[in-house]
C-alpha positions in Angstrom: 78.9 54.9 89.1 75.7 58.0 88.3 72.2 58.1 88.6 70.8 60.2 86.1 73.3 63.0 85.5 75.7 62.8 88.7 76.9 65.9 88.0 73.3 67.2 89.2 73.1 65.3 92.6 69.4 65.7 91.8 67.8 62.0 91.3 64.3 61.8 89.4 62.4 59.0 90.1 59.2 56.7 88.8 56.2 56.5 91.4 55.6 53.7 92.9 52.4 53.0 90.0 54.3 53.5 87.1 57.2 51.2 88.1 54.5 48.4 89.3 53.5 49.0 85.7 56.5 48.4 84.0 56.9 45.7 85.8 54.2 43.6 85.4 54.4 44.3 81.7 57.8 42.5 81.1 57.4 39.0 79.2 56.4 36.2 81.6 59.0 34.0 81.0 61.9 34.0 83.3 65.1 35.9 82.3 68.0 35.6 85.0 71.7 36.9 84.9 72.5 33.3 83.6 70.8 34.1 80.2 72.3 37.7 79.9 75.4 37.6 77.0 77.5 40.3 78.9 79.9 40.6 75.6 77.5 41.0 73.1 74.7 43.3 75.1 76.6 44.8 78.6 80.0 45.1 77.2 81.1 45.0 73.6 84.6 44.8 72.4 84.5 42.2 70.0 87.1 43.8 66.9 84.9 42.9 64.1 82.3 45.7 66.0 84.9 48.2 66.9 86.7 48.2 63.8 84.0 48.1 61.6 82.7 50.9 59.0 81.3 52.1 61.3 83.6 53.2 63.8 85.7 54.9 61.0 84.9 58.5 59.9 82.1 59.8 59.2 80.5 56.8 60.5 78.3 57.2 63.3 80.7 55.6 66.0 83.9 57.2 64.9 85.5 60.1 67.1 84.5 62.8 65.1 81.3 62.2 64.1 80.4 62.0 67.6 81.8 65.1 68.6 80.0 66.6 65.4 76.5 65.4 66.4 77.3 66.6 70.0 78.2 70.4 68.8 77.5 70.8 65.2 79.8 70.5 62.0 80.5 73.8 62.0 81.4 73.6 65.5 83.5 70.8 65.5 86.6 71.4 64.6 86.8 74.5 66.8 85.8 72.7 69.8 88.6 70.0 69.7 91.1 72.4 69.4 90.2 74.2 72.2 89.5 70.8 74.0 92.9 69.8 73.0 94.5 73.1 75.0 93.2 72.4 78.3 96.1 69.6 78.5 98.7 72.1 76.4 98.1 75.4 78.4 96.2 74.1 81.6 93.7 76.0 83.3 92.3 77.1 86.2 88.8 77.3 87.2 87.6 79.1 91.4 90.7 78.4 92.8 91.1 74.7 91.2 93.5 73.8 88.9 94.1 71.3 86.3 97.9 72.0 85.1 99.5 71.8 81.9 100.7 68.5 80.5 102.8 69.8 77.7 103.4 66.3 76.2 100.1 66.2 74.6 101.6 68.4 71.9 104.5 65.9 70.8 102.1 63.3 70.9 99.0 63.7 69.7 98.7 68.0 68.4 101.9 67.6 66.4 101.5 64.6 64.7 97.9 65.9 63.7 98.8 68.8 62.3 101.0 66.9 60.1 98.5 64.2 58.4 95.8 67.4 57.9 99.1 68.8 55.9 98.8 71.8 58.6 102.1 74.3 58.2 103.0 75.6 62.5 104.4 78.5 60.8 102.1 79.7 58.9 99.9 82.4 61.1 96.7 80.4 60.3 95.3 78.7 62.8 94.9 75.1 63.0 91.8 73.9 62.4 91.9 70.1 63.0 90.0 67.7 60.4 88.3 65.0 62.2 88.6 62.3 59.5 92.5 62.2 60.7 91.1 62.2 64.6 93.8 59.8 66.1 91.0 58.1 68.5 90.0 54.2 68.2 87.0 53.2 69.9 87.5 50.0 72.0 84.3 49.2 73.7 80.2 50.1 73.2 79.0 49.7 76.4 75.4 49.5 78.0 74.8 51.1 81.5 71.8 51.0 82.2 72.8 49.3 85.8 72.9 53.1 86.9 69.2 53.5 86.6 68.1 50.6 88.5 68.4 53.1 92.2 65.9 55.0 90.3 63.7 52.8 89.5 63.1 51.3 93.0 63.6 54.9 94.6 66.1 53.8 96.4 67.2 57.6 97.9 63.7 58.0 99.2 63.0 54.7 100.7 66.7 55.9 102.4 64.6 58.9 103.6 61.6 57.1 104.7 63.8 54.6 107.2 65.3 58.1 109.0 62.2 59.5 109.5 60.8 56.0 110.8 63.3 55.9 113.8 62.6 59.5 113.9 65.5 60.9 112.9 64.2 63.8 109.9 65.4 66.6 111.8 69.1 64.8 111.9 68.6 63.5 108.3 67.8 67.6 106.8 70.5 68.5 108.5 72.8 66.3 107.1 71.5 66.7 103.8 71.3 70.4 104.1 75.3 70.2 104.6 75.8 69.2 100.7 73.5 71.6 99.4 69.9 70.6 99.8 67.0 72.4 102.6 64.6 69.4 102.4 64.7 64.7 101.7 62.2 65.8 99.3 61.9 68.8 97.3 65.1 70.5 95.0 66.8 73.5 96.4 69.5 75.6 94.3 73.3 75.5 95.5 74.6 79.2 94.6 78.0 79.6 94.6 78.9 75.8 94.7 80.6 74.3 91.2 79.0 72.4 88.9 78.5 68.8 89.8 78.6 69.4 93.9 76.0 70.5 96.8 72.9 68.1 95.6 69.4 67.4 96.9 67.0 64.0 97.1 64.5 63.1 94.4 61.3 64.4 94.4 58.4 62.3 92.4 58.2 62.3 88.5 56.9 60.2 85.9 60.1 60.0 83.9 63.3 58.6 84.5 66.8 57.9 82.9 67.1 54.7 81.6 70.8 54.8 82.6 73.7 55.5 80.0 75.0 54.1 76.5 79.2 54.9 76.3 81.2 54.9 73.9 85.2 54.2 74.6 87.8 55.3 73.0 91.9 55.6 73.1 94.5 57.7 71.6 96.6 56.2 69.1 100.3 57.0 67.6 101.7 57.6 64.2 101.8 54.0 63.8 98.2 53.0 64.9 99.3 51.5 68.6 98.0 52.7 72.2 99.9 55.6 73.4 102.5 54.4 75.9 100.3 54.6 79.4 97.0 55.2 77.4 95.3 58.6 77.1 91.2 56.6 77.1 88.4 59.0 76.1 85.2 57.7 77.2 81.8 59.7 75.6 79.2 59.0 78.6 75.2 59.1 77.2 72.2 59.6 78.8 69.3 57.1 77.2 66.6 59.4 76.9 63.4 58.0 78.1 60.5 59.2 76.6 58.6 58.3 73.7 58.5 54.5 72.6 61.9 53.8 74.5 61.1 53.2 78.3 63.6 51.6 80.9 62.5 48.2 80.2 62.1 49.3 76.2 65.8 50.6 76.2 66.6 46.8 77.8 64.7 45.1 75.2 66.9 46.5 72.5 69.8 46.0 74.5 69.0 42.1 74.7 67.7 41.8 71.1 71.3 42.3 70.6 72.3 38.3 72.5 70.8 36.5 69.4 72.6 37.8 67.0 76.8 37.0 66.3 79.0 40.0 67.2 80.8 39.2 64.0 78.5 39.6 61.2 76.8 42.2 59.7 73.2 42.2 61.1 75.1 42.7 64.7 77.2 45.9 63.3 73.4 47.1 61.8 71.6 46.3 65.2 73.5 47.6 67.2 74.0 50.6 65.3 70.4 51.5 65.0 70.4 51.2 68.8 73.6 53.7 69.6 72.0 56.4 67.1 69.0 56.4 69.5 71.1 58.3 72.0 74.3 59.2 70.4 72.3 61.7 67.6 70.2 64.5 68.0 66.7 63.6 68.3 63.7 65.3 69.6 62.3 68.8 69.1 65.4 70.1 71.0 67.4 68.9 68.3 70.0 68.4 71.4 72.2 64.9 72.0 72.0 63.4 75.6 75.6 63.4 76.0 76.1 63.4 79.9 79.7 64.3 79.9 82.7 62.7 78.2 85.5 61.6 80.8 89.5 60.7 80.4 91.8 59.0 81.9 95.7 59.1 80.4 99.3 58.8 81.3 100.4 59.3 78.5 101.3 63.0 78.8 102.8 62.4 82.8 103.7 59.5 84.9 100.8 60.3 87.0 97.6 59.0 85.5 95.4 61.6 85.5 91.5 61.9 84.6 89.3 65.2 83.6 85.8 65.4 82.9 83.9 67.5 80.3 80.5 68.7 79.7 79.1 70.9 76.3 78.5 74.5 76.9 77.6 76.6 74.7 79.3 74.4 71.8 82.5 73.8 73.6 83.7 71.0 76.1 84.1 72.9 79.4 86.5 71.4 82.2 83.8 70.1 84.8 84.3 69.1 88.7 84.5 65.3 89.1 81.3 64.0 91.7 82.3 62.8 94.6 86.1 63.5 93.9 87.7 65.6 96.6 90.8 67.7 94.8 94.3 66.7 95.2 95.1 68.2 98.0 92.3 66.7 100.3 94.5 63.3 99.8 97.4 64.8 101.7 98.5 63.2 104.8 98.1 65.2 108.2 97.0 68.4 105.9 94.6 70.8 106.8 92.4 69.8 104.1 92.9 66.4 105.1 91.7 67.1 108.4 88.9 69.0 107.2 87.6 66.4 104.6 87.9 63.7 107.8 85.9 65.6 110.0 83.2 66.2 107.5 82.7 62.8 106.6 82.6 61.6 109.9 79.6 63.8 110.5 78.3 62.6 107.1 79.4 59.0 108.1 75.6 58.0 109.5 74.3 59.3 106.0 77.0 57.9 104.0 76.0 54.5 106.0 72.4 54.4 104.9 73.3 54.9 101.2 73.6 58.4 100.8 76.7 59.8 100.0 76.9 63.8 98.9 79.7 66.2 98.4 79.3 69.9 98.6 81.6 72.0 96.5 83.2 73.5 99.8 83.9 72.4 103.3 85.2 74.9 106.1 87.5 74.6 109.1 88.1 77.6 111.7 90.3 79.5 109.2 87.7 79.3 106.3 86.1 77.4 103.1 88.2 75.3 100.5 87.2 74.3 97.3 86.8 70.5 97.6 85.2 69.5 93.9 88.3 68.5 92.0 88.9 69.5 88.3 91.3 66.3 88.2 91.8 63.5 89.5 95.3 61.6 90.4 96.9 57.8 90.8 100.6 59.4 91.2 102.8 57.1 89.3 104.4 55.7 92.6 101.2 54.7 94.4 99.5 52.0 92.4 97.8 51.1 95.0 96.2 55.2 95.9 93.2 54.9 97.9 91.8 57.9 100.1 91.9 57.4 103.7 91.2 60.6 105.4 90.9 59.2 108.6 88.2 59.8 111.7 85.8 57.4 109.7 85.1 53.9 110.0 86.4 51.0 107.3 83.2 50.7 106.4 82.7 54.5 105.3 86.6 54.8 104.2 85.7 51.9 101.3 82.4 54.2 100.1 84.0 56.9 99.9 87.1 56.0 97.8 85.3 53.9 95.8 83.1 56.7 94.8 86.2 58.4 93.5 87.8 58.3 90.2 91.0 57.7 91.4 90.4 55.5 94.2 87.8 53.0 91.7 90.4 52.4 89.4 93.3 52.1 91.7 93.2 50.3 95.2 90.2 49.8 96.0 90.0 47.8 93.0 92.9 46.4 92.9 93.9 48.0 89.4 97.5 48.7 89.1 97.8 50.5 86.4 94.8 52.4 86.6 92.7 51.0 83.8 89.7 49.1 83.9 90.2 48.8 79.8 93.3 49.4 77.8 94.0 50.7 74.6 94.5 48.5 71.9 96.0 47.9 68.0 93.5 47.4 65.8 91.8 43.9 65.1 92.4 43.5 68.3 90.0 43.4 71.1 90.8 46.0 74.6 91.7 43.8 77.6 89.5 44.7 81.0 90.2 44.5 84.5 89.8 42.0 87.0 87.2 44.3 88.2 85.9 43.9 84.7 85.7 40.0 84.4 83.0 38.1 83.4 83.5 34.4 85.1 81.2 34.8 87.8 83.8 34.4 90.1 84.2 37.2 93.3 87.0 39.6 92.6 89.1 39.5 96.3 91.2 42.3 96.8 92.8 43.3 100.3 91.5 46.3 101.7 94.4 48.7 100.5 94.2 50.9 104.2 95.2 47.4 105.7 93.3 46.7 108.9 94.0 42.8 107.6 90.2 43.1 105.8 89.7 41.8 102.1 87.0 43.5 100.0 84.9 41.4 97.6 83.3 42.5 94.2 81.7 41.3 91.3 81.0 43.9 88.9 80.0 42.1 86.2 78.2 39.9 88.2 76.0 42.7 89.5 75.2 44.4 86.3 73.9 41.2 84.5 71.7 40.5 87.4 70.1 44.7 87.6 69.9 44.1 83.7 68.0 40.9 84.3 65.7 42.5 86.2 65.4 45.4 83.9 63.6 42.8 82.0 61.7 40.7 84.1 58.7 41.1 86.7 59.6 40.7 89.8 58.0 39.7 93.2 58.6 42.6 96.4 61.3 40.0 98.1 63.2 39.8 94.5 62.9 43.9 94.1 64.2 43.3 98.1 67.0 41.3 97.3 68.1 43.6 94.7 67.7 46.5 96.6 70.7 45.5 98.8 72.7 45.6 95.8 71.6 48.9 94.2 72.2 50.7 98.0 76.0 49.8 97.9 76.1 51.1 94.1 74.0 54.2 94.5 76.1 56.3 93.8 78.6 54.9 91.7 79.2 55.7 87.9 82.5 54.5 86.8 
């Protein structure tokens, strides 16, 4: 769930003009969720897609020829070798940790080293070749959903209805807690971690059209889904500038419903379309890769998920947004305590639509580091939610739906912690419930009891902002819509 880059807090948003604009120059015929092909232009898995040419090295949707645009050929090999280490050796970043998970060696670094013909003990160093890159992507998927709040600037209309009851001075205040001195205008966060304090959009006349991904998992020496999957998910910005607006970036999106996932003018299409964001373009030469994020249990019986973003030609360990560290999920702890008494002065904020974490949060004996370099579903609570207590249901749902963890565990209803699993090849990935596309309301019970059930329909949603994304519509339609982009403001997964 991420507005432009979560990781930034900072929202840019279309004036009002230039989104009446785009608008009232969509096609005048009527285009509704009913008309929207969620499998072959939302959420693509068909095999004869995935498997194709050009998901295998060096075409342009296999693993390493992504991670070669993203960094360089030169760099590439380096970089996943390093990458690779953060779950061999661990790390530790101010005062977070994300601990070693040792099995990754047996499992994926040995086994490697071995097709590249690499000898562990010669004293060279392993340099891995990507064309042996044990990764098989699963699902292309289009995200542009997580623009929509942008596009109807959602965080300042949010703004607009505190300062209406006259509440601005309350409102700064609460925003200045995460990181920001005014509703409208960017202020710097020194000394919080990437990802965390945060501030509220100011106006602009360009915006993200949302994100393009590209979803991968970790296979064995026979080609199968590692036991408990180890998913690698490449998350895109789709740049838009040039020819490619919102609405543009939908259009080629929807091209993609007449034409059969399974022959070769799909494969081309939507080929064409990925390279638009997934290769280096511009006079930056850069890719707009936002971060890439994983999720695996392969290497521990707690799932465990990690987020990355490029510096300077390497994958860095990056906080999670709006992920609290481990810790802060302990019963009765201090940092329990702490996190529950800052949301419940947040709770008003989080209410309205506006939910921000700051990298820190203090009690009387000091700061703590609350951005989490890892998230956790331990193996023995399938049902993990975050309930820090002192908040209402209401707030308690938000918040741990915001969360890695929480999303794909029980506030969900996902057992095992995927939303889509790893699969053999010519096979297609199975989805969540969360995931399905029958139109039906996912029901799940509100996993902090209280004798509540929660209702969803993800898919649901996302056809009907993609819809939209395509059509004019009237103020009450934008209206209507509205009150289904303010529960999902904030929400990327």
């Amino acid at each position: 769930m991420n507005l432009n880059i979560l990781i930034s807090i900072c929202v840019r948003v279309l004036t009002a003009p230039v989104l009446a604009a785009i608008l009232t120059s969509a096609r005048a015929d009527t285009i509704t969720a009913k008309t929207i092909r969620p499998e072959r232009e939302l959420f693509i898995t068909d095999s004869a897609v995935v498997d194709s040419y050009v998901a295998t090295y060096p075409g342009a949707w296999s693993f390493g020829a992504l991670i070669e645009e993203i960094v360089g050929k030169e760099n590439a090999s380096h970089c996943i070798a390093e990458w690779l280490d953060t779950w061999r050796v661990g790390t530790v970043e101010n005062e977070l940790a994300a601990p070693r998970r040792p099995a990754i060696f047996e499992q994926i670094i040995q086994p490697w080293q071995r097709r590249d013909g690499y000898d562990p003990e010669s004293e060279v160093r392993w340099n891995p070749k990507l064309e042996n890159a044990p990764f098989r992507l699963c699902a292309i998927v289009n995200r542009m959903d997580l623009c929509a709040p942008d596009l109807l600037e959602l965080p300042r209309r949010i703004a607009e209805e505190w300062r209406r009851r006259g509440l601005e001075k309350r409102f700064d205040l609460l925003v200045s807690r995460v990181g920001a001195t005014s509703p409208l205008v960017p202020a710097p966060s020194p000394g919080l971690p990437s990802g965390y304090g945060g501030c509220l959009p100011t106006p602009s006349t360009s915006v993200s059209a949302g994100q393009g991904r590209l979803i991968f998992t970790a296979t064995d020496g026979e080609g199968n889904p590692l036991a408990g999957d180890w998913m690698v998910i490449f998350e895109y910005q789709l740049p838009s500038s040039g020819r490619l607006s919102p609405r543009g970036w939908a259009q080629e999106w929807h091209r993609l419903a007449q034409l059969d996932p399974k022959t070769h003018e799909f494969v081309l299409a939507l080929e064409q379309l990925t390279r638009g964001f997934t290769h280096r373009s511009g006079s930056s030469g850069q890719v707009s890769l936002a971060q890439i994020r994983t999720s695996e249990a392969a290497f521990h019986p707690d799932r465990e998920f990690r987020e990355f973003r490029v510096k300077n030609n390497s994958l860095v360990l990056s906080p999670l947004p709006l992920t609290p560290a481990p810790d802060f999920a302990k019963a009765k702890s201090r940092e329990g305590e702490a996190l529950g008494t800052f949301l419940h002065e947040q709770e008003p904020l989080i209410r309205s639509g506006l939910h921000l974490l700051p990298g820190t949060i203090s009690d009387r004996k000091g700061s703590m580091q609350l951005a989490a370099l890892r998230a956790v579903i331990p193996a023995d609570q399938p049902d993990f939610h975050w309930d820090p207590g002192h908040i209402s249901r209401e707030t308690r749902r938000i918040v741990s739906l915001n969360t890695c963890n929480g999303c794909h565990a029980g506030e969900t209803g996902c057992r095992d912690g995927l939303h889509l699993h790893g699969r053999p090849a010519w096979l297609p990935s199975q989805t969540s419930q969360f995931l399905k596309t029958d139109g039906k309301p996912l029901r799940v019970k509100d996993p902090a009891g209280a004798g509540s059930t929660l209702e969803y329909n993800e898919m649901g949603d996302r056809e009907a902002i993609f819809a939209a994304l395509l059509e004019p519509r009237d103020r009450k339609q934008l209206d209507e819509l509205t009150n289904v982009l303010r529960a999902r403001l904030r929400r990327s997964h």
